[in-house]
C-alpha positions as CSV (number, residue, x, y, z in Angstrom):
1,X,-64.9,-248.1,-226.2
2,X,-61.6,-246.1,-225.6
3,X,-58.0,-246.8,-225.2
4,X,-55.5,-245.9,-222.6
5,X,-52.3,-245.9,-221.6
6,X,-48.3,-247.0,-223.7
7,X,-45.5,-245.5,-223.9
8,X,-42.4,-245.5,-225.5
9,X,-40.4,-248.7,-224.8
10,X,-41.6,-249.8,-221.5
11,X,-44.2,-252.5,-221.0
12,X,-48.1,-250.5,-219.9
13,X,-51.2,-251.0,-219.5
14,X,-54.2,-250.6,-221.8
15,X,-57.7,-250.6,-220.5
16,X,-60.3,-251.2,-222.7
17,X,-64.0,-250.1,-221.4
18,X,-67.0,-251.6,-223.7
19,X,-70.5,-253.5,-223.4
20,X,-69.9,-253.1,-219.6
21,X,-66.8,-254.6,-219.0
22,X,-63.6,-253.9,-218.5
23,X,-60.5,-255.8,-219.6
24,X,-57.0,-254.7,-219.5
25,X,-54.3,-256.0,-222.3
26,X,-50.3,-256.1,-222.3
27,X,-49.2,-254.4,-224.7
28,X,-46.4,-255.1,-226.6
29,X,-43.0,-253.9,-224.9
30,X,-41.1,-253.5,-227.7
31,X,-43.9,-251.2,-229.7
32,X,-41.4,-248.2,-228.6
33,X,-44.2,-245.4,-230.3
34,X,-46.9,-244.9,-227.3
35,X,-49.2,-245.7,-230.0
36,X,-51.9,-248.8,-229.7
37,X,-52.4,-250.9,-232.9
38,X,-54.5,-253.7,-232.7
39,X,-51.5,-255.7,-234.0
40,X,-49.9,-254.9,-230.7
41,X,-52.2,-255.8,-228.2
42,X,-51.9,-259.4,-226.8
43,X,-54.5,-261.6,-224.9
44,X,-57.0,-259.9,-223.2
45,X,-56.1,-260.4,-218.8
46,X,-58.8,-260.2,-216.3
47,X,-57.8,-256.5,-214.9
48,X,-57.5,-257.5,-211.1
49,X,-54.5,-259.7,-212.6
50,X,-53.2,-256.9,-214.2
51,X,-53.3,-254.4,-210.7
């Protein structure tokens, strides 16, 4: 599976691609580093919601 997407302070998208399906978290807005640590990611959102 990979990760994309954050960035610094503003609220983005991550998608995460694995075992055929896709799923797209909120990250956390206030994460401010671009980086995504699991500790950061929040409940998993169908991705059409997320569009």
């Amino acid at each position: 599976s990979f990760k994309v997407g954050a960035g610094p302070g503003i609220l983005k998208n991550l998608l995460m691609v694995g075992s055929g399906d896709y799923q797209v978290y909120a990250l956390d807005a206030q994460s401010g580093n671009g980086d995504t640590p699991s500790g950061q990611v929040y409940t998993p959102l169908p991705w059409y919601l997320m569009a």
